[in-house]
C-alpha positions as CSV (number, residue, x, y, z in Angstrom):
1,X,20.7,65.0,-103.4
2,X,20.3,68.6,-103.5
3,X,21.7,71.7,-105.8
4,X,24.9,72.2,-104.3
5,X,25.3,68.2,-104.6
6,X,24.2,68.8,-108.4
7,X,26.5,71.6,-108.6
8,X,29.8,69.4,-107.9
9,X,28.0,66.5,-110.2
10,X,28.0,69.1,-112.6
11,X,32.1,70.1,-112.2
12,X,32.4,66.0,-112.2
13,X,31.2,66.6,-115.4
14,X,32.6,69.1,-117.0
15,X,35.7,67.9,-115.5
16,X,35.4,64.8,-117.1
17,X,34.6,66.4,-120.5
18,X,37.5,68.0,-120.8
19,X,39.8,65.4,-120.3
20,X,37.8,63.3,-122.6
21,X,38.7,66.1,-125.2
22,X,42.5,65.8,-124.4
23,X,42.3,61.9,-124.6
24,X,40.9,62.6,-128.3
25,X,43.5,64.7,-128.9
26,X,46.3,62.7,-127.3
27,X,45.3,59.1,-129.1
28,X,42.9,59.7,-132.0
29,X,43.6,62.5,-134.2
30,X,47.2,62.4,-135.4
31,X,49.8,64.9,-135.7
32,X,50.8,65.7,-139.2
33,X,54.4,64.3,-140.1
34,X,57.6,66.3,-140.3
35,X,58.3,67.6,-143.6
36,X,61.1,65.5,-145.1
37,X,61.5,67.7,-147.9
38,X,59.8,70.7,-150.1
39,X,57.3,69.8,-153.0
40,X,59.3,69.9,-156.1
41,X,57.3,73.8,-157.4
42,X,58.6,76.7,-160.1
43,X,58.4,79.9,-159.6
44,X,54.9,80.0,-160.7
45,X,53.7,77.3,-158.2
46,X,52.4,75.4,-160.1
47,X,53.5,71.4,-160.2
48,X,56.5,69.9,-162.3
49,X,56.8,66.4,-163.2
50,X,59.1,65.6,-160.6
51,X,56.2,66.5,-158.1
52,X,53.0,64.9,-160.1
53,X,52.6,61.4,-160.6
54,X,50.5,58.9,-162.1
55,X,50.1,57.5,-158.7
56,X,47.3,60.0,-158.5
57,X,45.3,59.5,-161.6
58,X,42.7,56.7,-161.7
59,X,42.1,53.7,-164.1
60,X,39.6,53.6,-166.6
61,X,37.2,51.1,-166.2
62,X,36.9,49.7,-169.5
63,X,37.8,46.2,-170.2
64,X,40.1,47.4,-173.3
65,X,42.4,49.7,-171.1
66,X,45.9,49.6,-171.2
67,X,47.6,48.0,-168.6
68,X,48.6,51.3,-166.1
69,X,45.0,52.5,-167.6
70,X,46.6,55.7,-168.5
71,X,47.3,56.9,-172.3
72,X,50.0,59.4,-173.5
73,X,48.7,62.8,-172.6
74,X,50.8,66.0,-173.0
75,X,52.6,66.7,-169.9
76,X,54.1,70.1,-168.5
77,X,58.1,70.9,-168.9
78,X,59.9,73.3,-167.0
79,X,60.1,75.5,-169.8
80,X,56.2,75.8,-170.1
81,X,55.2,75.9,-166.7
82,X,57.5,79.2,-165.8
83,X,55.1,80.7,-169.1
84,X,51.8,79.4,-167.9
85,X,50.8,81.4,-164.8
86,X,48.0,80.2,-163.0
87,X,44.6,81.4,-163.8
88,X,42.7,83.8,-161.1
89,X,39.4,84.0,-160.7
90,X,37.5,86.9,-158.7
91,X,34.1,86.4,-157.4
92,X,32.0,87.9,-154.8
93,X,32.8,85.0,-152.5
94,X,35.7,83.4,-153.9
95,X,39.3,84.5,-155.4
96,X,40.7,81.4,-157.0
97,X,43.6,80.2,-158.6
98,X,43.6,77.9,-161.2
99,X,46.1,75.6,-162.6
100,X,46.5,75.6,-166.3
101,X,47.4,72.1,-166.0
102,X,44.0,70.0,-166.0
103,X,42.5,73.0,-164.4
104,X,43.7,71.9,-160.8
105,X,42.6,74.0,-158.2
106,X,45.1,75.5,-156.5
107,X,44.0,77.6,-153.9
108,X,40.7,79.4,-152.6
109,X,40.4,82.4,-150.5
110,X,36.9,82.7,-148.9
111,X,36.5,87.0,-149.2
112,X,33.9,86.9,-146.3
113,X,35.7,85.2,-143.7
114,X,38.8,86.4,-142.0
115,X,41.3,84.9,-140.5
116,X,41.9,87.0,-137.3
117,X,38.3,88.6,-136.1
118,X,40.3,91.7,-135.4
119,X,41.5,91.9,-138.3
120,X,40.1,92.4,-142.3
121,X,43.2,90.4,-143.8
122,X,44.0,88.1,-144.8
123,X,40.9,86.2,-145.7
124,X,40.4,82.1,-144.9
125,X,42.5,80.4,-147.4
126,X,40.7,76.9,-147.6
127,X,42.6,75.0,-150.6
128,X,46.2,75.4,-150.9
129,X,49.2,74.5,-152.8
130,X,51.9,75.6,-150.4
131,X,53.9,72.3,-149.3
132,X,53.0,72.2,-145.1
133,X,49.3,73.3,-146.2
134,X,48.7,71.3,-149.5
135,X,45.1,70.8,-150.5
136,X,44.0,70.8,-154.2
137,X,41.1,69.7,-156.0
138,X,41.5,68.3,-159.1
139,X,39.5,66.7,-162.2
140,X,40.1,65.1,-165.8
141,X,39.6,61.9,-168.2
142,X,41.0,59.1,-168.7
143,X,40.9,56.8,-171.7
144,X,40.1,53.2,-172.1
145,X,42.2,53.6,-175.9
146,X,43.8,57.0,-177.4
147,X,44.1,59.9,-175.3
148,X,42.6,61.9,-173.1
149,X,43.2,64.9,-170.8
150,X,43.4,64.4,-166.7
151,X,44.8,66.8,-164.1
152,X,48.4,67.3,-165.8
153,X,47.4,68.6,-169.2
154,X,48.3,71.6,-170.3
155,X,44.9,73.2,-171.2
156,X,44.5,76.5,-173.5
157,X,43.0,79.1,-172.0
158,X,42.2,83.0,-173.6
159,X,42.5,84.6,-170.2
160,X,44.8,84.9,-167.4
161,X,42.5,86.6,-165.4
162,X,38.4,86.7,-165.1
163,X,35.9,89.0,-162.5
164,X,32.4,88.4,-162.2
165,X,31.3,91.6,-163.8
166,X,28.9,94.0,-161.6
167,X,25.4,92.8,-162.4
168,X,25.8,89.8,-163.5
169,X,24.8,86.6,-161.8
170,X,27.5,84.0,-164.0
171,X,30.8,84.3,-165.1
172,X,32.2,81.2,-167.3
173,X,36.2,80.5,-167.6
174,X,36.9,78.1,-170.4
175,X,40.0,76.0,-171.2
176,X,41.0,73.3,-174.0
177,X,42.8,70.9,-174.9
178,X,42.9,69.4,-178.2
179,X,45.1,66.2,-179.7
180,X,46.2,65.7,-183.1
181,X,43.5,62.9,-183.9
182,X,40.6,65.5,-183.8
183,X,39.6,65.0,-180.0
184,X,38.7,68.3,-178.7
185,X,37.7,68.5,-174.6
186,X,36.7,72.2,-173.1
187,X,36.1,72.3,-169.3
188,X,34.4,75.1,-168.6
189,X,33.7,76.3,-164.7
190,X,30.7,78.3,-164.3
191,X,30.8,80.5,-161.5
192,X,27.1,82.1,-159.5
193,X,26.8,85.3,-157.8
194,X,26.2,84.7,-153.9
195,X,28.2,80.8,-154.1
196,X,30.4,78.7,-153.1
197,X,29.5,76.0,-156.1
198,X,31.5,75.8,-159.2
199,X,29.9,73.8,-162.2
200,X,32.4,72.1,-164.0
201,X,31.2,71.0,-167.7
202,X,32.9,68.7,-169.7
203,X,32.4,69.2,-173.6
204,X,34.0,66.3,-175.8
205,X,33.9,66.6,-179.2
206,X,35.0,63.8,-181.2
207,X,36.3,64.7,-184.5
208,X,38.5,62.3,-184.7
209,X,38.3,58.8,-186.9
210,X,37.5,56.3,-183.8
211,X,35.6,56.3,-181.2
212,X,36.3,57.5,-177.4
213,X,35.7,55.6,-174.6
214,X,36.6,56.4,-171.2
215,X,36.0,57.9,-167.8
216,X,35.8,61.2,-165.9
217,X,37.3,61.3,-162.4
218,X,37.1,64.1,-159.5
219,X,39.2,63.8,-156.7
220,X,40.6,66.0,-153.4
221,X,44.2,66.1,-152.2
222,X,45.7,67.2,-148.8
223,X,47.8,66.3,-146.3
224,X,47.4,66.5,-142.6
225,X,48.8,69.7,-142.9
226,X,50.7,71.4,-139.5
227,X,51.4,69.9,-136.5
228,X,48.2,70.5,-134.2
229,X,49.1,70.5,-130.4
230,X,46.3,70.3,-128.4
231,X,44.8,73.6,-126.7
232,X,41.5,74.1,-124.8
233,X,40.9,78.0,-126.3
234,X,41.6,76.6,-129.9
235,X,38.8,73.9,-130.7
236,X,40.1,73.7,-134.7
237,X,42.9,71.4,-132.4
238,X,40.3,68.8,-131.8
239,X,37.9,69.2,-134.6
240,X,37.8,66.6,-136.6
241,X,40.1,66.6,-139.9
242,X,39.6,64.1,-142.7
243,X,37.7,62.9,-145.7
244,X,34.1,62.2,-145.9
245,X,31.3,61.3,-148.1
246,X,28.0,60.3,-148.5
247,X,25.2,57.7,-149.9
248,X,21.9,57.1,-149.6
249,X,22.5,53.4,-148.6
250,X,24.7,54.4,-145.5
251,X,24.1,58.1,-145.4
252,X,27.2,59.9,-143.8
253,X,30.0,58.4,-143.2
254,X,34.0,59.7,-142.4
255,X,37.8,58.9,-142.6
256,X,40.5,60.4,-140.4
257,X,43.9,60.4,-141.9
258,X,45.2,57.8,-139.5
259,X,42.7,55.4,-140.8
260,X,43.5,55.7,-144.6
261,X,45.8,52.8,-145.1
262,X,43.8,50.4,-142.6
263,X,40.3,51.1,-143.3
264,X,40.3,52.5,-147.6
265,X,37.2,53.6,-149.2
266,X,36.1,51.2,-152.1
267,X,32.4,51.4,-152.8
268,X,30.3,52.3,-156.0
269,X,27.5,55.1,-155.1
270,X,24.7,56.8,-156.7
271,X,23.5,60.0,-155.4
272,X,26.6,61.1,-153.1
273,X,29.3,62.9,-152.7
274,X,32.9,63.1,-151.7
275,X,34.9,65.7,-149.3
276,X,37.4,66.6,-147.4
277,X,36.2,68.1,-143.9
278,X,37.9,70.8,-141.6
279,X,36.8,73.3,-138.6
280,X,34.0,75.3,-140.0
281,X,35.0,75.1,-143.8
282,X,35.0,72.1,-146.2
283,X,35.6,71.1,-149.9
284,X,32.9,68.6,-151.9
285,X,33.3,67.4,-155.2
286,X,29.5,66.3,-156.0
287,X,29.2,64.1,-158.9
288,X,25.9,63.8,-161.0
289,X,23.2,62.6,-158.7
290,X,21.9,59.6,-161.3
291,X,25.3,57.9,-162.5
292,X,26.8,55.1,-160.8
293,X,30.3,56.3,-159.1
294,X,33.4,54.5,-158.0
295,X,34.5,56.0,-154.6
296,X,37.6,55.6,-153.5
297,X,40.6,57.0,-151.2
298,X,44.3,56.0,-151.3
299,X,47.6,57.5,-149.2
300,X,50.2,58.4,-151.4
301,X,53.9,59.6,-150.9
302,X,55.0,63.9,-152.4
303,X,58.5,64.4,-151.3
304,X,58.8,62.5,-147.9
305,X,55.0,63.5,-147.2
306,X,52.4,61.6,-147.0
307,X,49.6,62.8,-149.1
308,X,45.7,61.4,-148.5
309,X,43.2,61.7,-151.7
310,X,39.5,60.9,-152.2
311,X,38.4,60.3,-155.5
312,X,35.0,59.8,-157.3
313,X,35.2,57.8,-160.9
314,X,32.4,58.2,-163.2
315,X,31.3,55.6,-165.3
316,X,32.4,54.4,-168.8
317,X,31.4,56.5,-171.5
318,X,31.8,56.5,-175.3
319,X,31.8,59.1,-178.1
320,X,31.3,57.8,-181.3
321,X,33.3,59.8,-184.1
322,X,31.7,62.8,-185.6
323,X,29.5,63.8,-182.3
324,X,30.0,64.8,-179.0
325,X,29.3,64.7,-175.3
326,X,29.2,66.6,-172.1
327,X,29.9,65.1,-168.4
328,X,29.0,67.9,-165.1
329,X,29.9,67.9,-161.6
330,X,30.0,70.3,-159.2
331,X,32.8,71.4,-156.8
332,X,32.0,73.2,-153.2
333,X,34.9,75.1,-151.3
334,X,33.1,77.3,-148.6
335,X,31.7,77.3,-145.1
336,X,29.5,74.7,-143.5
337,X,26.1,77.3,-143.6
338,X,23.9,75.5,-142.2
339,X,20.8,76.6,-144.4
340,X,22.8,76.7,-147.4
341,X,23.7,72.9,-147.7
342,X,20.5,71.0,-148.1
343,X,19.5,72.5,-151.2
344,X,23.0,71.6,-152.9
345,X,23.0,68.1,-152.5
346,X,21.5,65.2,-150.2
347,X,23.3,64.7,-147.4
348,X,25.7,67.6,-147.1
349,X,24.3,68.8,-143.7
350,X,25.7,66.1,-141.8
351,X,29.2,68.0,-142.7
352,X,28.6,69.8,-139.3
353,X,29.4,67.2,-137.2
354,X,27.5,67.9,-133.6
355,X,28.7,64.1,-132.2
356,X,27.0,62.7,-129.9
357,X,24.7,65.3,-129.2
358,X,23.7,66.0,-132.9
359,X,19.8,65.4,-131.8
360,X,19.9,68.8,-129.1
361,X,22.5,70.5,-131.2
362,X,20.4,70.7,-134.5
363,X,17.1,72.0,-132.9
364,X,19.1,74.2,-130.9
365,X,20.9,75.9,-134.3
366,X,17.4,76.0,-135.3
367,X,15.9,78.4,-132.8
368,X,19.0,80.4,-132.1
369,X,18.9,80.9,-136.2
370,X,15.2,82.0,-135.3
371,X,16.1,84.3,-132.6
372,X,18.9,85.6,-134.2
373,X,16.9,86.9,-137.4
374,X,14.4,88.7,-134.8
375,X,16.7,90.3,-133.2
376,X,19.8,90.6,-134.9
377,X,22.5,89.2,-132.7
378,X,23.5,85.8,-131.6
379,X,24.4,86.6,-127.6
380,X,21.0,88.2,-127.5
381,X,19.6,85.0,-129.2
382,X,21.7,82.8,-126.4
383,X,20.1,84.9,-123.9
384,X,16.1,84.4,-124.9
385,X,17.1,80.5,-125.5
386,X,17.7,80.7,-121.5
387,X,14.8,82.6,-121.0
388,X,13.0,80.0,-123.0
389,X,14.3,76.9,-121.6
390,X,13.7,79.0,-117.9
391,X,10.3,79.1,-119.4
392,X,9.5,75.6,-120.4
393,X,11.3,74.1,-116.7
394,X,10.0,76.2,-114.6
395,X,7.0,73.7,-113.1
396,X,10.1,71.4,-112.6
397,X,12.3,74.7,-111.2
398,X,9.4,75.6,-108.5
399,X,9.2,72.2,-107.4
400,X,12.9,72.7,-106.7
401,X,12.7,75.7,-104.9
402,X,10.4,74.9,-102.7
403,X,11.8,71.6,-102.1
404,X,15.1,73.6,-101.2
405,X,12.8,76.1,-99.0
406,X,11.4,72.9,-96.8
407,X,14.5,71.7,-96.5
408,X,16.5,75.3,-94.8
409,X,13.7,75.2,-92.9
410,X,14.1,71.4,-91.5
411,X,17.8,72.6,-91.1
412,X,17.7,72.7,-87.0
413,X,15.5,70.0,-86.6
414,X,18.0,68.0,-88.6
415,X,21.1,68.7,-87.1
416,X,19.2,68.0,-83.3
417,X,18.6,64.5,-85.0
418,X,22.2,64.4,-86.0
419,X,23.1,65.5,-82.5
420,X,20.7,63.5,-80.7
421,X,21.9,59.5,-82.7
422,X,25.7,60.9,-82.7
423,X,27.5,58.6,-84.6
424,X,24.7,55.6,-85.7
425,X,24.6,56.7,-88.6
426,X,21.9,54.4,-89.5
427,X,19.5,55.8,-87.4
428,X,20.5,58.9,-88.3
429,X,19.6,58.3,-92.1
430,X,16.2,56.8,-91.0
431,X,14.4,59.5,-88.7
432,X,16.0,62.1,-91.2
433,X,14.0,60.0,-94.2
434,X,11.2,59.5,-91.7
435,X,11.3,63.5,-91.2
436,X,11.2,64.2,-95.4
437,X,8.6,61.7,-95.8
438,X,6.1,63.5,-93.0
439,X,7.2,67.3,-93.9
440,X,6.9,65.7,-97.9
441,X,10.6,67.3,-98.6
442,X,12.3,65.7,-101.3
443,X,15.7,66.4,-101.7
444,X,16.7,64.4,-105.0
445,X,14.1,66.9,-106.3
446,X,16.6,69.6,-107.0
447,X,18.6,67.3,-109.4
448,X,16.2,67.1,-112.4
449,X,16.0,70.6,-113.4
450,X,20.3,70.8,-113.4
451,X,20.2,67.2,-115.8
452,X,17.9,68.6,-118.0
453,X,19.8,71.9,-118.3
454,X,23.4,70.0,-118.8
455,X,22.6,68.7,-122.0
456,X,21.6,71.8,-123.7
457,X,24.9,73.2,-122.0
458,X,27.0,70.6,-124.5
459,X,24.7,70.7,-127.0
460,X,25.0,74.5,-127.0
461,X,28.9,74.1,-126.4
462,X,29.1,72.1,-129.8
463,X,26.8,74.6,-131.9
464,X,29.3,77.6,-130.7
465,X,32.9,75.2,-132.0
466,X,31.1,73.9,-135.0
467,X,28.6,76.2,-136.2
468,X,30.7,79.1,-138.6
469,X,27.9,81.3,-138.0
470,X,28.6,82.1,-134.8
471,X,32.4,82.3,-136.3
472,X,33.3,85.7,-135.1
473,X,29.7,86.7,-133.9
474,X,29.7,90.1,-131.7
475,X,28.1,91.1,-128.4
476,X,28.1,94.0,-127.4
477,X,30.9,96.2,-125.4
478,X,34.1,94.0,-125.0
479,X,32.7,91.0,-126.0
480,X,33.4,91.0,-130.0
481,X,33.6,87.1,-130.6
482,X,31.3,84.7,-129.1
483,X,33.1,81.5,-130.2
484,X,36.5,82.4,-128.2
485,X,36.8,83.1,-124.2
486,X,36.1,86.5,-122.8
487,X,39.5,88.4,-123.4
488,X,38.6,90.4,-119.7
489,X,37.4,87.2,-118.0
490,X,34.4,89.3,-116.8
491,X,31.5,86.8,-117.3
492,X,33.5,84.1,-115.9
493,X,33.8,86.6,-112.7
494,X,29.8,87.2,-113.2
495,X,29.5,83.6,-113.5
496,X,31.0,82.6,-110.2
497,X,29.7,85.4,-108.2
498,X,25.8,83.6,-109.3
499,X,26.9,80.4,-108.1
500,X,28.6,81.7,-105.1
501,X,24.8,83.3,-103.9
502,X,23.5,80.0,-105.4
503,X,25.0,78.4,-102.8
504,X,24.3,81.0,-100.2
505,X,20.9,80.5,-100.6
506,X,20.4,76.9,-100.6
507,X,21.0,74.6,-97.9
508,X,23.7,73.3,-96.6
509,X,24.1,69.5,-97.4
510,X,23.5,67.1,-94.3
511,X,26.2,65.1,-93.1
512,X,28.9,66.9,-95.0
513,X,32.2,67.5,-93.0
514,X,34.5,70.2,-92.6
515,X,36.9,69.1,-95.3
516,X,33.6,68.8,-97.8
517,X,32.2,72.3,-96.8
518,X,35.7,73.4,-97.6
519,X,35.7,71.8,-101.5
520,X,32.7,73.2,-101.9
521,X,33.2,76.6,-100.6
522,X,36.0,77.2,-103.1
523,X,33.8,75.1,-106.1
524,X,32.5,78.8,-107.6
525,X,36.1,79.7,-107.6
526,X,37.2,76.4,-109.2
527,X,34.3,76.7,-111.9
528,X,35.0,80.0,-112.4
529,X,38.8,79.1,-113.7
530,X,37.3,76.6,-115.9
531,X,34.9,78.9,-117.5
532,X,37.6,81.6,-118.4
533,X,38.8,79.2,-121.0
534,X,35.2,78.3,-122.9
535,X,33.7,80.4,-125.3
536,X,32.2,83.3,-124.3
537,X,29.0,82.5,-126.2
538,X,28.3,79.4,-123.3
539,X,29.9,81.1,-120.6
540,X,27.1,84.0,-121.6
541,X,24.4,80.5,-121.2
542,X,25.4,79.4,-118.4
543,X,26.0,83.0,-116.6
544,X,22.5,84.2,-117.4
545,X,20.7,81.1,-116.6
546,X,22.4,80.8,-113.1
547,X,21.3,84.7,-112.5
548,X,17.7,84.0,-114.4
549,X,17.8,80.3,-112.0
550,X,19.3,82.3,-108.4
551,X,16.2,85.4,-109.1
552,X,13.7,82.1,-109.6
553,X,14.9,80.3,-106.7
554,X,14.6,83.6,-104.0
555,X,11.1,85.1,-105.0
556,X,9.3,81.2,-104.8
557,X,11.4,80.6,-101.3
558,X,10.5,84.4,-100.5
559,X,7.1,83.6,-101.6
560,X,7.0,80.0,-99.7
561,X,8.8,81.5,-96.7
562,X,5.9,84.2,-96.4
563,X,3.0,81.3,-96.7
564,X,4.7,79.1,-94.6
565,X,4.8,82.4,-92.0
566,X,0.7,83.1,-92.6
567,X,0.0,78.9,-92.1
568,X,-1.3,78.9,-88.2
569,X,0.1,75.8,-86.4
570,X,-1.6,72.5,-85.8
């Protein structure tokens, strides 16, 4: 086998690659479900009654609960929730809203990512509480006896509106509820300068005449949300969409939407976490690392729409009367950075899904992060990976080269063997292997160098789709995003003019007939069409290592060609 063999093993390939990604689309991840009907909302957005639930809530794990688990609590009307606007809090990350009702997050717009690359609005909205995108994140208690406020109390709150001040590193937003028996709650959110993690602090303060006993719950809700159709320029189509979470016992582990009625989560973790994952951007609540959690996710039914929620239950806790008690989690709504998520929590890394090739992926982030703090931008970094890689094969590259070299050489004395056996092919094959064995040619010698290349060519494909760094990451001149496909198809055009003097230079493959020589004539063209549609991050890989590979391959022949000339003959 030789490069021009390797070439069309490569289009199998890539080929076969593609239509592995619209099998994934076409049979694994589902298309979100027409919208029977709007979410029952007021003109403030927030949710009524009518479209809230106890369905949703949780049941305290105390032996003396009531028999739903859930107590009286005070409950919105639509008188109250047209006067209770939700609250909005301005970061330097973050603008969020937040429900007044059990402090229900209701939407989060990430300030330094846009939407559109050409464009400075509007800014990634991650949760939402619009009907076709819903995704909320919610929190509360529940009581084994007396009351107790969960995501549809009305909390108290001395601010409509809060900004982390110049300067300062925290801002705190405070809200409480308070019953007539003396039970006083305040969940306060404390929000950090430079992050996407929200503290949320529980304060109970039991002034009342019995004791509390009860639970604290955190849990995400979305739906599918619009219908994805599958596209080859538009990876979020077959990204992966879904819950997730994490323990130490099984480490990372996810649920698509499909699976949520057939495969539910029921499992009691120490140590984790639970989200809800999209393309480059994710949601986590994260629990306290020592208590004992119930994890859980259930499917329920908003207005015709199937809704899927994940939900972490603390354990039991009691307040004896007179004292008081504070419960924390924290909540993530941001980007997957990849240097950011170790140091929140074990475990949150494996959020960036890489698949299969997770093992090249990683260490390839890894130096292209290096390369990309030297010199500032990530094509250049793509570009000194190939140089690197170039680097590290080349023993393996010269080897092929001159392998290639011996055989253009045994070209005429090859095709007078195929002229001289005519159509035995057999021995054909053996004075051509009888001629590679005395001349030492090796032909298969050309593959190893292409095989080892291939996987860093996937591995590098699935760092550009999944890594949000690269999100939006300029070139230079008309090449302004690196994660979508050249707009002027020029590398592309580069690209196939390298493998079209790629296979100039290289010998022609014995035996092949005219109908062969034809395919593979037109295979530069052909893997030139596919290119225009990748990123133009890999199609900048896999341009500048075929230039960097075709200047390799014509000074060692040059070079072999010139000592082969000098060698007098036996």
């Amino acid at each position: 086998m030789n490069s021009l063999r390797g070439i069309l093993w490569f289009a199998l390939l890539a080929i076969s690659f593609l239509l592995w990604q619209a099998w994934m689309s076409d049979y694994v991840y589902r298309k979100a479900e027409p919208v029977a009907g709007p979410v029952a909302t007021t003109p403030g957005d927030l949710p009524t009654p009518a479209g809230t639930t106890s369905s949703d809530l949780p049941t305290a794990s105390a032996a003396a609960a009531t028999p739903d688990g859930i107590q009286a609590v005070e409950t919105p009307t639509s008188a109250t929730v047209e006067t209770k606007a939700p609250i909005t809090v301005r970061t330097d990350t973050v603008v969020m809203r937040i429900s007044p009702y059990g402090g229900t997050v209701l939407s989060v717009d990430l300030l330094n990512y846009r939407k559109d690359a050409k464009k400075a609005e509007p800014k990634i909205r991650l949760l939402d509480d619009q009907a076709e995108t819903w995704f909320v994140a919610q929190s509360g208690l529940v009581a084994s006896t007396g009351t107790a406020p969960n995501h549809q109390t009305l909390f108290e709150s001395a601010q409509s509106e809060y900004t982390l001040a110049d300067g300062a590193d925290k801002l705190e937003v405070p809200m409480t509820w308070q019953d007539g028996s003396g039970l006083r709650v305040t969940k306060t959110l404390v929000f950090s300068r430079g992050s996407y993690v929200v503290t949320e602090r529980l304060t109970i303060d039991n002034q009342a005449a019995a004791e509390f006993q009860g639970n604290a719950y955190h849990q995400l809700q979305r739906n599918a949300g619009p219908a994805r159709s599958w596209s080859m320029t538009n990876p979020e189509t077959y990204s992966f969409v879904g819950a997730a979470w994490f323990s130490e016992e099984n480490k990372f582990e996810k649920l698509a939407f499909e699976d949520f009625a057939g495969e539910p989560l029921t499992r009691d973790i120490t140590g984790g976490w639970a989200a809800m994952l999209q393309h480059y951007f994710f949601a986590a609540w994260i629990p306290a690392a020592g208590e004992p959690v119930k994890y859980e996710t259930r499917v329920l039914t908003e207005a015709g729409r199937e809704h899927y929620l994940i939900r972490a239950l603390g354990p039991s806790f009691k307040v004896p009367a007179g004292q008081s008690a504070q419960r924390e989690a924290r909540f993530y709504a941001g980007p997957k950075l990849q240097n950011d998520l170790a140091a929140i929590a074990p475990g949150l890394p494996f959020v960036i899904d890489y698949g299969m090739v997770t093992v090249i992926s990683e260490p390839l982030f890894w130096l292209l992060d290096k390369l990309h703090k030297l010199v500032g931008n990530w094509g250049m970094a793509i570009i000194l990976v190939v140089v690197i890689l170039k680097l590290l094969l080349y023993p393996l590259s010269e080897m092929q080269y001159r392998s290639m070299a011996k055989l253009r050489k045994l070209q005429p004395r090859i095709e007078a063997l195929k002229q001289r056996y005519g159509e035995d092919r057999q021995k054909f094959n053996q004075a051509m292997l009888e001629l590679y064995q005395k001349e030492k040619a090796n032909p298969a010698s050309g593959c190893l160098p292409l095989l080892l290349t291939i996987p860093v060519f996937i591995a590098l494909y699935w760092v550009l789709l999944e890594s949000v760094e690269l999100r939006h990451a300029p070139f230079y001149g008309w090449i302004q995003n690196l994660s979508e496909r050249d707009p002027y198809f020029i590398l592309p055009i580069l690209n196939a003019a390298t493998m079209w003097a790629t296979q100039k230079l290289s010998p022609a493959p014995v035996g092949m007939d005219p109908i062969q020589q034809k395919i593979l004539m037109y295979m530069p063209l052909a893997l030139s069409l596919t290119f225009a549609f990748f990123p133009a991050g890999l199609v900048l890989y896999w341009t500048v290592n075929g230039a960097l590979g075709l200047l390799q391959q014509w000074i060692i022949m040059k070079r072999y060609a010139g000592n082969e000339a000098k060698t007098p003959a036996a």
